[in-house]
GUSE-587304 format. One record per atom (N, C-alpha, C): atom name; residue in one letter; z, y, x; residue number from 1. Coordinates in pm, whole numbers, plus 50000, padded with zeros to 5 digits. Atoms other than C-alpha are relative to their C-alpha. Example, Ala and Ser with C-alpha at 12.3 -4.5 7.8 and 13.67 -1.06 7.14 Angstrom:
! residues 2
<vexfi N; A; <50000; 49881; 50089>; 1>
<vexfi CA; A; <50780; 49550; 51230>; 1>
<vexfi C; A; <50000; 50120; 50090>; 1>
<vexfi N; S; <49994; 49881; 49918>; 2>
<vexfi CA; S; <50714; 49894; 51367>; 2>
<vexfi C; S; <50073; 50109; 49923>; 2>
//
This chain:
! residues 145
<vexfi N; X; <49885; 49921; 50040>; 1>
<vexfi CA; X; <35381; 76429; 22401>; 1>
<vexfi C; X; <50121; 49907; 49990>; 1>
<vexfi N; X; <49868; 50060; 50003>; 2>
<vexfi CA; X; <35752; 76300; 22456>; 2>
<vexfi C; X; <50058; 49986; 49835>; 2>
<vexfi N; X; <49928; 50021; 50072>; 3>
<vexfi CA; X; <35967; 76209; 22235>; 3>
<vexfi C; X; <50110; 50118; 49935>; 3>
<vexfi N; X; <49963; 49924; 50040>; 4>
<vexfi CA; X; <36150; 76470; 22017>; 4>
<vexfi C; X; <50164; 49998; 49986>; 4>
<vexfi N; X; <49814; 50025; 50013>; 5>
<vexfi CA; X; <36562; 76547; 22054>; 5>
<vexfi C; X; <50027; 50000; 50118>; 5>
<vexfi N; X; <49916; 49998; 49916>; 6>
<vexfi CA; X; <36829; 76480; 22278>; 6>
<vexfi C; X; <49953; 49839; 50047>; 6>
<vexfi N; X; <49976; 50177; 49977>; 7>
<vexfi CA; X; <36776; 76152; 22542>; 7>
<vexfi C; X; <50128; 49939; 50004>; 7>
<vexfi N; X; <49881; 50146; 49975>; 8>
<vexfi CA; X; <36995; 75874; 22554>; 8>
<vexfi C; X; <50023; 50022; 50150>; 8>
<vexfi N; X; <49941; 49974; 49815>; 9>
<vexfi CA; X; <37196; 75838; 22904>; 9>
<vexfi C; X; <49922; 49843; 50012>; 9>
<vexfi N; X; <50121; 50139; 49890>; 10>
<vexfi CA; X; <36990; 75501; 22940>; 10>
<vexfi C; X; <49883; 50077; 50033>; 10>
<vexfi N; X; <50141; 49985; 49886>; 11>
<vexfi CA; X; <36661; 75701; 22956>; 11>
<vexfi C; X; <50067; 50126; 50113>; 11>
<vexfi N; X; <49961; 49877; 49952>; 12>
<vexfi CA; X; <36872; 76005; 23133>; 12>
<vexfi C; X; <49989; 49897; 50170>; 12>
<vexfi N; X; <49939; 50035; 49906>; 13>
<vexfi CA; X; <37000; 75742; 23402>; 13>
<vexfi C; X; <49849; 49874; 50070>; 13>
<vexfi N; X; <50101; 50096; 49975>; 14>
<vexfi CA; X; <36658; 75549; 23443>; 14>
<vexfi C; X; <49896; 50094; 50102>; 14>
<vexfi N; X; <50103; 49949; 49899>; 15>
<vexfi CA; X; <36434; 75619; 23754>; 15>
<vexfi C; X; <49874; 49966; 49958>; 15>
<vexfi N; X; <50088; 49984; 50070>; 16>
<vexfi CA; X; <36065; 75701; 23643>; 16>
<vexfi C; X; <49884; 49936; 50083>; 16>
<vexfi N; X; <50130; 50145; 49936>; 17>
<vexfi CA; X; <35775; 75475; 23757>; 17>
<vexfi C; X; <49955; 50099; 50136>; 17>
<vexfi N; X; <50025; 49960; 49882>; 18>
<vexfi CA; X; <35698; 75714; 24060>; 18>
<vexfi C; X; <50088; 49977; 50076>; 18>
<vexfi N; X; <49891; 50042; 49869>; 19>
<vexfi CA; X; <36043; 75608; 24215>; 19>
<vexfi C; X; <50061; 50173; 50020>; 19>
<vexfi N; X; <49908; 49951; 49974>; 20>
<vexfi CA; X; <36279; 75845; 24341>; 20>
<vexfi C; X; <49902; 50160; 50081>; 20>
<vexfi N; X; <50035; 49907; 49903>; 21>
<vexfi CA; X; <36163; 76167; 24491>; 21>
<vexfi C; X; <50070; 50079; 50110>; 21>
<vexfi N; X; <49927; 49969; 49892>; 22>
<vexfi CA; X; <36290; 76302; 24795>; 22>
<vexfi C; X; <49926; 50147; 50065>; 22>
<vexfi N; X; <50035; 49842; 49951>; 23>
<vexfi CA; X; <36288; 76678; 24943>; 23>
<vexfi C; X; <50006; 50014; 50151>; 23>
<vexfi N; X; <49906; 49912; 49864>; 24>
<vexfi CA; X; <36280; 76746; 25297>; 24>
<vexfi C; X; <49968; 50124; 50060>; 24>
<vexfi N; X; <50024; 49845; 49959>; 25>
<vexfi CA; X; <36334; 77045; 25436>; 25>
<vexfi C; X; <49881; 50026; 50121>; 25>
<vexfi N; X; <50098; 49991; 49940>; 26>
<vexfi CA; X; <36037; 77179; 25600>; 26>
<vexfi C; X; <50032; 50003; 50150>; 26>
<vexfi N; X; <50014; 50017; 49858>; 27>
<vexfi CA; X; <36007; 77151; 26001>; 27>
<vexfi C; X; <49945; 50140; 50060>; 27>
<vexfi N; X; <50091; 49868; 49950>; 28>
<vexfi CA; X; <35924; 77492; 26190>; 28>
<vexfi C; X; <49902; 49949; 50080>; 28>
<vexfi N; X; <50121; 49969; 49938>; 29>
<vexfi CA; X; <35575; 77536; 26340>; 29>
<vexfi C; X; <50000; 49980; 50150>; 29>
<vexfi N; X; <49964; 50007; 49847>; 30>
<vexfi CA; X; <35566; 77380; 26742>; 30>
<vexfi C; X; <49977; 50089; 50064>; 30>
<vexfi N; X; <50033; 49915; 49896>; 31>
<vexfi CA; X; <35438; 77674; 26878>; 31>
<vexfi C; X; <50107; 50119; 49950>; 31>
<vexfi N; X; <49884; 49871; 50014>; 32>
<vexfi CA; X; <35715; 77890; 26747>; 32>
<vexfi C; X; <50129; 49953; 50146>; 32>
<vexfi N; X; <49955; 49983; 49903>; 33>
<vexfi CA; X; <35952; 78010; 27007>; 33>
<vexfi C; X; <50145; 49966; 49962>; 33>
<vexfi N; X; <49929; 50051; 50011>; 34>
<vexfi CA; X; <36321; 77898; 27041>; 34>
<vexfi C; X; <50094; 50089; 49914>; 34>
<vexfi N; X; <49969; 49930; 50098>; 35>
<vexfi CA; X; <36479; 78210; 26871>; 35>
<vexfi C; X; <49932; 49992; 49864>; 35>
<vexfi N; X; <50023; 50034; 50077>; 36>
<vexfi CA; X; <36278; 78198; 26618>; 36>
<vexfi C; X; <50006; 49907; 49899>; 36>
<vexfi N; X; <49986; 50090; 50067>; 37>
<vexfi CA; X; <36296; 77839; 26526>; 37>
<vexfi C; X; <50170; 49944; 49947>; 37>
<vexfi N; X; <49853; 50027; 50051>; 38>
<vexfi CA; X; <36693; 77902; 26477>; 38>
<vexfi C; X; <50003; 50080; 49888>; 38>
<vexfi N; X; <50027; 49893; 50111>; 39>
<vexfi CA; X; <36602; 78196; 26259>; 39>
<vexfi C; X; <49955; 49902; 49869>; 39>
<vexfi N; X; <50088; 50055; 50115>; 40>
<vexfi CA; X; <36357; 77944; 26050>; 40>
<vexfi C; X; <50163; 49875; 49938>; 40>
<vexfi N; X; <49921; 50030; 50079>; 41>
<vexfi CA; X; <36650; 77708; 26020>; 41>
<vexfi C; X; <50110; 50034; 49946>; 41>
<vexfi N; X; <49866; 49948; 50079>; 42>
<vexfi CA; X; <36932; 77903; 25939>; 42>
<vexfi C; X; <49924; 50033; 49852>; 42>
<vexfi N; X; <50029; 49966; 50131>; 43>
<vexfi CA; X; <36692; 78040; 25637>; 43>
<vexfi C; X; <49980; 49852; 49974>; 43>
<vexfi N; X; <49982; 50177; 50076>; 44>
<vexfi CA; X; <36589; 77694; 25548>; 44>
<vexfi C; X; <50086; 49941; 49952>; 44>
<vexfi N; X; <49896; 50064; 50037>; 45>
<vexfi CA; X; <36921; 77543; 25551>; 45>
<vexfi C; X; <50072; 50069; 49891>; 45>
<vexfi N; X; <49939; 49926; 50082>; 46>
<vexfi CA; X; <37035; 77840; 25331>; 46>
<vexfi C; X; <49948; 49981; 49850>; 46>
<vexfi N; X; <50086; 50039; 50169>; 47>
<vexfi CA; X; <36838; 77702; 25027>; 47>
<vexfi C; X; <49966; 49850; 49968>; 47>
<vexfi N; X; <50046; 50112; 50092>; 48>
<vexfi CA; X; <36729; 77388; 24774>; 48>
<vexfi C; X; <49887; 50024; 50139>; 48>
<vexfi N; X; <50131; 50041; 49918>; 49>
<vexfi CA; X; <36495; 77154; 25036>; 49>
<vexfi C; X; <49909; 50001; 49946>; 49>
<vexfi N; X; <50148; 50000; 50061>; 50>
<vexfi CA; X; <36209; 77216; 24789>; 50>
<vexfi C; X; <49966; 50188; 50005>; 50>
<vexfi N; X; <50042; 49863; 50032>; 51>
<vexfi CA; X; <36260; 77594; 24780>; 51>
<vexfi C; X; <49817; 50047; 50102>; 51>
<vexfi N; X; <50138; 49892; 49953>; 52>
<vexfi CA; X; <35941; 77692; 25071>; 52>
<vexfi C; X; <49924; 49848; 49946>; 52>
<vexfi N; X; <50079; 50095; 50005>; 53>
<vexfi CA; X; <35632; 77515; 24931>; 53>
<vexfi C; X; <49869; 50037; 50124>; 53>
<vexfi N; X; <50052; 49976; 49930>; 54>
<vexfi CA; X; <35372; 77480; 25194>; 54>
<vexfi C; X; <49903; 50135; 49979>; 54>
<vexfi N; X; <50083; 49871; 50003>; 55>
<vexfi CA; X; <35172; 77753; 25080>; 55>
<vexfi C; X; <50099; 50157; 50008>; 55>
<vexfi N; X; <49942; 49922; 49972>; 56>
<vexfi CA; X; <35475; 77969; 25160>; 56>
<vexfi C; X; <50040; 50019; 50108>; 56>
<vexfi N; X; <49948; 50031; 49815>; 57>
<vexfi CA; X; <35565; 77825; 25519>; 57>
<vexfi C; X; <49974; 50157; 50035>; 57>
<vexfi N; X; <50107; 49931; 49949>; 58>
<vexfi CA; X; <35300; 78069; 25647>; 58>
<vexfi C; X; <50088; 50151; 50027>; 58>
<vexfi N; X; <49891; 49911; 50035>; 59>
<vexfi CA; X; <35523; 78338; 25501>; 59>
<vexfi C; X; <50091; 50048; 50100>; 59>
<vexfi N; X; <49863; 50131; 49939>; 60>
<vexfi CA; X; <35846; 78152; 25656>; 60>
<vexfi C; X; <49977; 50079; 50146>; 60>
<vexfi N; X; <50026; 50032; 49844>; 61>
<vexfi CA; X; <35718; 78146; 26016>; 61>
<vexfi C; X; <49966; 50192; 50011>; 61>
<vexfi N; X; <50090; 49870; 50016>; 62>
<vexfi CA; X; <35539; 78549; 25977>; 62>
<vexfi C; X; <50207; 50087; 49993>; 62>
<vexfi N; X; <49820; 49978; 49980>; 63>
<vexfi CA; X; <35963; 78625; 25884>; 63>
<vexfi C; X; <50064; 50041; 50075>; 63>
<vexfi N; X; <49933; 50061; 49876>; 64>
<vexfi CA; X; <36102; 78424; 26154>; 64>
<vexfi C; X; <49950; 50105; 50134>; 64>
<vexfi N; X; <50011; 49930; 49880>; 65>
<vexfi CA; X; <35911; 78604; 26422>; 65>
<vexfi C; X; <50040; 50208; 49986>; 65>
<vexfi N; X; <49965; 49826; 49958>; 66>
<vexfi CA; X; <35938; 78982; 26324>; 66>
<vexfi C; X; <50148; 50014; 49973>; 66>
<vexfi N; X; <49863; 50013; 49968>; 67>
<vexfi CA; X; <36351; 78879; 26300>; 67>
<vexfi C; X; <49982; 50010; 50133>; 67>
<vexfi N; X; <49980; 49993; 49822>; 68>
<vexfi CA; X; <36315; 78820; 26658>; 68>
<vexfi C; X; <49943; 50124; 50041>; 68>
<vexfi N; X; <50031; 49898; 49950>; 69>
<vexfi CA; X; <36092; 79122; 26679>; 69>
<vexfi C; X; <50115; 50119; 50031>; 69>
<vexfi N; X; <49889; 49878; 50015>; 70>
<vexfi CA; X; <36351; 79354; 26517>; 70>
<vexfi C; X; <50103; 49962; 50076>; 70>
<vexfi N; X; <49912; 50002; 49917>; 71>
<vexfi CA; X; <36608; 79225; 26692>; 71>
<vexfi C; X; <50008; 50055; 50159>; 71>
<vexfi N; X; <50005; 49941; 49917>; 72>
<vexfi CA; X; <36456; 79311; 27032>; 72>
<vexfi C; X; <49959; 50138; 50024>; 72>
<vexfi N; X; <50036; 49828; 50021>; 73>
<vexfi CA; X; <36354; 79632; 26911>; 73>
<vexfi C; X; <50151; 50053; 50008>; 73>
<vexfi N; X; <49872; 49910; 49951>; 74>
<vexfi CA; X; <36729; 79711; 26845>; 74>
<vexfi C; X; <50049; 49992; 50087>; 74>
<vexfi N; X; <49956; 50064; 49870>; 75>
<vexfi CA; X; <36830; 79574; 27176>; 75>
<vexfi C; X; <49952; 50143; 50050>; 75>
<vexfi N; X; <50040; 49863; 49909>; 76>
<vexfi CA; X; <36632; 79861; 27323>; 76>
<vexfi C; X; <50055; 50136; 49958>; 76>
<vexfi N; X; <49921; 49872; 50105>; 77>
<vexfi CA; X; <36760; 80132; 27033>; 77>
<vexfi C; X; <50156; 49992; 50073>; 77>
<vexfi N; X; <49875; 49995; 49969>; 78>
<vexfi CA; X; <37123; 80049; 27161>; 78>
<vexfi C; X; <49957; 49992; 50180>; 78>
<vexfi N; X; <49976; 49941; 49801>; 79>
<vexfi CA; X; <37011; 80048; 27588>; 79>
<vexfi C; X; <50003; 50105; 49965>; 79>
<vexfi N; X; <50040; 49891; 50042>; 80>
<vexfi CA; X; <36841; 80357; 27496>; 80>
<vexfi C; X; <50142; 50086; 49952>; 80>
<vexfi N; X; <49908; 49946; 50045>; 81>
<vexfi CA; X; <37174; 80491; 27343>; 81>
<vexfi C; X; <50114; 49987; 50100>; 81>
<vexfi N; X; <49881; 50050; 49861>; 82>
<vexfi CA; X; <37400; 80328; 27630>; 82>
<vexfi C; X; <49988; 50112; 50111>; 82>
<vexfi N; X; <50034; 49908; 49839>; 83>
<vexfi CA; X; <37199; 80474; 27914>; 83>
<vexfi C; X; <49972; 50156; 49968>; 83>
<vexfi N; X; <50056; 49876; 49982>; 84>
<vexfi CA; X; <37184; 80853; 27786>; 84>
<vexfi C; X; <49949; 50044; 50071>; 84>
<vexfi N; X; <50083; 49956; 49885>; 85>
<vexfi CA; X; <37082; 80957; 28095>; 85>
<vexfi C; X; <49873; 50013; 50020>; 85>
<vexfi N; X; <50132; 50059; 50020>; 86>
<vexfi CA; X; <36746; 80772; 28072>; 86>
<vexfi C; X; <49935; 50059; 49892>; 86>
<vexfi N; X; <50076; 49951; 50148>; 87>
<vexfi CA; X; <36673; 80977; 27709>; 87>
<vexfi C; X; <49906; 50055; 50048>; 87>
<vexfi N; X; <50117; 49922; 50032>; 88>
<vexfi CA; X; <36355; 81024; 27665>; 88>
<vexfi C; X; <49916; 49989; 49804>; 88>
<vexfi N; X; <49964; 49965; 50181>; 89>
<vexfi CA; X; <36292; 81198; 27295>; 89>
<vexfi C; X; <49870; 49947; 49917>; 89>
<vexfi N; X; <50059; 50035; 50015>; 90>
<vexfi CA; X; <35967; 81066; 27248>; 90>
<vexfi C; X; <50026; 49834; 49946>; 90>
<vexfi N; X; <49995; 50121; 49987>; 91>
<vexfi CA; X; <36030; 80691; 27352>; 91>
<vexfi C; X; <50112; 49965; 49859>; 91>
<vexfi N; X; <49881; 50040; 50064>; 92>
<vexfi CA; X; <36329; 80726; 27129>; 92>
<vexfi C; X; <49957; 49994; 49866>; 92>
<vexfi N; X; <50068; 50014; 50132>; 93>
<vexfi CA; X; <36152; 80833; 26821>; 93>
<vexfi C; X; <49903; 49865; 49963>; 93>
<vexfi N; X; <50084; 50121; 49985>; 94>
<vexfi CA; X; <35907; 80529; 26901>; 94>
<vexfi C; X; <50048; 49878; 49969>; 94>
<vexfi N; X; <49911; 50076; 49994>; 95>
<vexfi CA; X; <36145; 80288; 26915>; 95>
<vexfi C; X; <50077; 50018; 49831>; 95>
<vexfi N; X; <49915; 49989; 50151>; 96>
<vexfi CA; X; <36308; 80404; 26551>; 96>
<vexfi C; X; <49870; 50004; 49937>; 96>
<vexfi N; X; <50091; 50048; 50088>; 97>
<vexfi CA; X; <35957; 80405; 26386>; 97>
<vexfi C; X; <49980; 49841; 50013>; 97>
<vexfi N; X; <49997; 50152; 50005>; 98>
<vexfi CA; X; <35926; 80042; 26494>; 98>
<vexfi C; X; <50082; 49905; 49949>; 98>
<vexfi N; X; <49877; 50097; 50063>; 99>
<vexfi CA; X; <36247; 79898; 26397>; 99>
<vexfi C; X; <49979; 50054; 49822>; 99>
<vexfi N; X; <50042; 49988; 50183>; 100>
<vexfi CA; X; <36156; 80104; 26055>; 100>
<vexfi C; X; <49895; 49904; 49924>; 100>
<vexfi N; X; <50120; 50068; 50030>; 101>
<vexfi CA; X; <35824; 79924; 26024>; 101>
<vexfi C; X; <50047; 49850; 49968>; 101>
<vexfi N; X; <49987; 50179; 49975>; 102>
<vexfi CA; X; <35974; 79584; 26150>; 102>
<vexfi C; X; <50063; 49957; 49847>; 102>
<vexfi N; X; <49899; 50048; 50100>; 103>
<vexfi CA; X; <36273; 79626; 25852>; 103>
<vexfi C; X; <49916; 49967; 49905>; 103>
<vexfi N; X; <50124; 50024; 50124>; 104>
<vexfi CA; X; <35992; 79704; 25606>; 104>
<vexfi C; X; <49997; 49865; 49986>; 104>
<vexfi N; X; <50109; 50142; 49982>; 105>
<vexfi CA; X; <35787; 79412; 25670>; 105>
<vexfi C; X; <50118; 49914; 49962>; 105>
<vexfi N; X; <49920; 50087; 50040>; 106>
<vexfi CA; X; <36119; 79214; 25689>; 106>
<vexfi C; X; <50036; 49963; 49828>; 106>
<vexfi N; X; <49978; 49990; 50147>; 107>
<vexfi CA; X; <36202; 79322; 25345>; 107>
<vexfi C; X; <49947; 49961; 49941>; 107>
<vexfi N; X; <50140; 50107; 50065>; 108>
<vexfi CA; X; <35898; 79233; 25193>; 108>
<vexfi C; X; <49959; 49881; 49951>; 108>
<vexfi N; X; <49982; 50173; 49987>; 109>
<vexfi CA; X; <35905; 78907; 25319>; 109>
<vexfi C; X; <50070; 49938; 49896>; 109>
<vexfi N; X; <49830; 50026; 50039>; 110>
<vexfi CA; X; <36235; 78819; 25228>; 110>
<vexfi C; X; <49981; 50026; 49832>; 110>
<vexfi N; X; <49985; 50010; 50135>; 111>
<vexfi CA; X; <36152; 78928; 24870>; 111>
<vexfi C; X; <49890; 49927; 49937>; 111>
<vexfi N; X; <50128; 50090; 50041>; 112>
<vexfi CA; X; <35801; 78761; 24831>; 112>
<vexfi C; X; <50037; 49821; 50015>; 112>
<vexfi N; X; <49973; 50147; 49978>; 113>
<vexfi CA; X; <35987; 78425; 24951>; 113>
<vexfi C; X; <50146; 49982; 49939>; 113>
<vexfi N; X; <49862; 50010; 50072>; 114>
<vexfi CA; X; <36288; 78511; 24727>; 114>
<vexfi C; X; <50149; 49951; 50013>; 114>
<vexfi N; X; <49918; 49988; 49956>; 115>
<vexfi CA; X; <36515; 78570; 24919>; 115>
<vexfi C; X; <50088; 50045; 50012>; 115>
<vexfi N; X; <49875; 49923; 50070>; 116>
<vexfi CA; X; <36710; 78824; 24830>; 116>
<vexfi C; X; <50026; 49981; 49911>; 116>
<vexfi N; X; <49973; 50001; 50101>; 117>
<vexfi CA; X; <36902; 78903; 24564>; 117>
<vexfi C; X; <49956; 50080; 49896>; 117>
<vexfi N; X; <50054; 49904; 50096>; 118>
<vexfi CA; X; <36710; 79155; 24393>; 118>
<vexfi C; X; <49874; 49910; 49932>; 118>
<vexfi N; X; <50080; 50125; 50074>; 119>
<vexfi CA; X; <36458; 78881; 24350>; 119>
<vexfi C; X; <50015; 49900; 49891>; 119>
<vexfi N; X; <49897; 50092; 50083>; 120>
<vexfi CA; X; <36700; 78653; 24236>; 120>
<vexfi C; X; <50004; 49977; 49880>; 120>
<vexfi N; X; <49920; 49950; 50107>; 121>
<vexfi CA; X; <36866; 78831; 23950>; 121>
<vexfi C; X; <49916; 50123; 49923>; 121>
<vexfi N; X; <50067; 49922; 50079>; 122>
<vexfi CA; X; <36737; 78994; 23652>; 122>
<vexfi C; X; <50099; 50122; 50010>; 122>
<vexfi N; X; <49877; 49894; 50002>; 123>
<vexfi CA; X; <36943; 79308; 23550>; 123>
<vexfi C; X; <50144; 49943; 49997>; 123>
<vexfi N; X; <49905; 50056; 50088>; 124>
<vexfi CA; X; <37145; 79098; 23326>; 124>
<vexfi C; X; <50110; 49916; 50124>; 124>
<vexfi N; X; <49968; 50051; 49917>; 125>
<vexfi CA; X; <37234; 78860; 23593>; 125>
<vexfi C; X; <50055; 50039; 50132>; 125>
<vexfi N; X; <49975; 49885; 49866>; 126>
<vexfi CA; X; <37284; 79098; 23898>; 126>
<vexfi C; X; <50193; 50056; 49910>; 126>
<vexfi N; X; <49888; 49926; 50034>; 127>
<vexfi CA; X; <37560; 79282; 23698>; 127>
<vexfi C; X; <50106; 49899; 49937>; 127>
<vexfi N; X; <49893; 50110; 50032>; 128>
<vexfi CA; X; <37732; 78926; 23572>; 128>
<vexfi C; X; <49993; 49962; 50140>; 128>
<vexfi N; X; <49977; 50066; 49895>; 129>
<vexfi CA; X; <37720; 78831; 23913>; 129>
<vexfi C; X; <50051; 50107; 50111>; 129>
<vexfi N; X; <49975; 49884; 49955>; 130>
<vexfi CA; X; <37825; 79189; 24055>; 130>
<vexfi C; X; <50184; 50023; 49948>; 130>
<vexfi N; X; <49907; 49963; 50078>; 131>
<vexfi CA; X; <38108; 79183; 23764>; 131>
<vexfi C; X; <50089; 49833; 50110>; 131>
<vexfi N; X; <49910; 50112; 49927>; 132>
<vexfi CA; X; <38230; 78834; 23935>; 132>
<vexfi C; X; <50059; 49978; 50122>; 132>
<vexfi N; X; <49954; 49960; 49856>; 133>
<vexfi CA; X; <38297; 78964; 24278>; 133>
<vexfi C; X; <50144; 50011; 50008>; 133>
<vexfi N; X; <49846; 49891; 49998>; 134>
<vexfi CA; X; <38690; 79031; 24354>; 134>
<vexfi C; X; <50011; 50135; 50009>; 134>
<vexfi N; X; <49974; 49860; 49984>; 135>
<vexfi CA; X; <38802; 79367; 24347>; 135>
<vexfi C; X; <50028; 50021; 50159>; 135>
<vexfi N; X; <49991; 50034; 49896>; 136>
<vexfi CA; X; <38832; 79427; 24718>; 136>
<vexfi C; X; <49961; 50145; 50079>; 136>
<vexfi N; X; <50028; 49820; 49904>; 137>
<vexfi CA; X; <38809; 79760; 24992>; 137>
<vexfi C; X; <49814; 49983; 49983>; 137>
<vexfi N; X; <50122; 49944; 49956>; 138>
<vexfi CA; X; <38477; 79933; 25012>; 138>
<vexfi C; X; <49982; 49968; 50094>; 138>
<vexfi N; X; <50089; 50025; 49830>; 139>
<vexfi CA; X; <38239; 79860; 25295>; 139>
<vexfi C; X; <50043; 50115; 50106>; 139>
<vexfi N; X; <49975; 49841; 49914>; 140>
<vexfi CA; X; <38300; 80229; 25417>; 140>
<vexfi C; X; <50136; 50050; 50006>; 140>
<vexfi N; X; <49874; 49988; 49965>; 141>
<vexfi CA; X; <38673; 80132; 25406>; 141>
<vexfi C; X; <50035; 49937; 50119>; 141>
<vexfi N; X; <49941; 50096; 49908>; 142>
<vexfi CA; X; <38656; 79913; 25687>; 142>
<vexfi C; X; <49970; 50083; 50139>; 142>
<vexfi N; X; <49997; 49879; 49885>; 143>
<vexfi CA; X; <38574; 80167; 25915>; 143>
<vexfi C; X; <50158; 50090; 50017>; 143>
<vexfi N; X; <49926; 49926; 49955>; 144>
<vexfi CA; X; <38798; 80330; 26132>; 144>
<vexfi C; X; <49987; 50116; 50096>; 144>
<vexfi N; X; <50044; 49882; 49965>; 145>
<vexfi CA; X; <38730; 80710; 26286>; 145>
<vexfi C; X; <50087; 50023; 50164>; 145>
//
């Protein structure tokens, strides 16, 4: 058991017999694909180099690829919408259950590896950090008809 109180800035400023520890940010998986592994570091770089611990990579990488999924899922949702011509009402419904599924899953993720902000922030915290925003147009002001 430590010592009881406030430390001194000598023991505050003193490095501890294991030496210095150092974080680095994790490395994506070689067999991940080149989209993907921009996906893994943009999230990576977006956080503390200790935030994924290896038993979360797994996670990480599982993410990374159904981003790339959903993404080429909407790729097809917007041909599909380009080429009217080509509608077919089936394929189309197919195509919007999948990108539903993909978001899911995304979501999930993203909150099991605490990533969002609903993760984040307790109530308390959400609404001091909601209250600290500028006052500023609505999202559904920036539209124009």
């Amino acid at each position: 058991m430590g010592a009881r109180g406030r430390k001194s800035s000598k023991e505050l400023s003193t490095i501890s017999a294991g030496g210095l520890e150092v974080h680095r940010r994790p490395e994506p998986p070689e067999h991940m694909g080149e989209d993907a592994v921009k996906v893994w570091r943009a999230v990576v770089n977006s956080l503390p180099a200790d935030w994924f611990t290896p038993g979360t990579r797994p996670l990480l990488e599982a993410l990374c690829g159904l981003t790339i999924s959903q993404r080429l899922t909407l790729r097809a949702v917007q041909k599909v919408e380009r080429d009217g011509e080509d509608f077919d009402g089936a394929s189309w419904v197919n195509l919007l259950r999948q990108l539903g599924e993909i978001s899911g899953r995304i979501a999930t993720l993203a909150t099991r590896l605490r990533l969002t902000p609903q993760s984040r922030y307790g109530a308390r915290g959400a609404d001091t950090a909601a209250r600290s925003v500028g006052e500023g147009p609505k999202p559904w002001e920036h539209f124009e008809d």
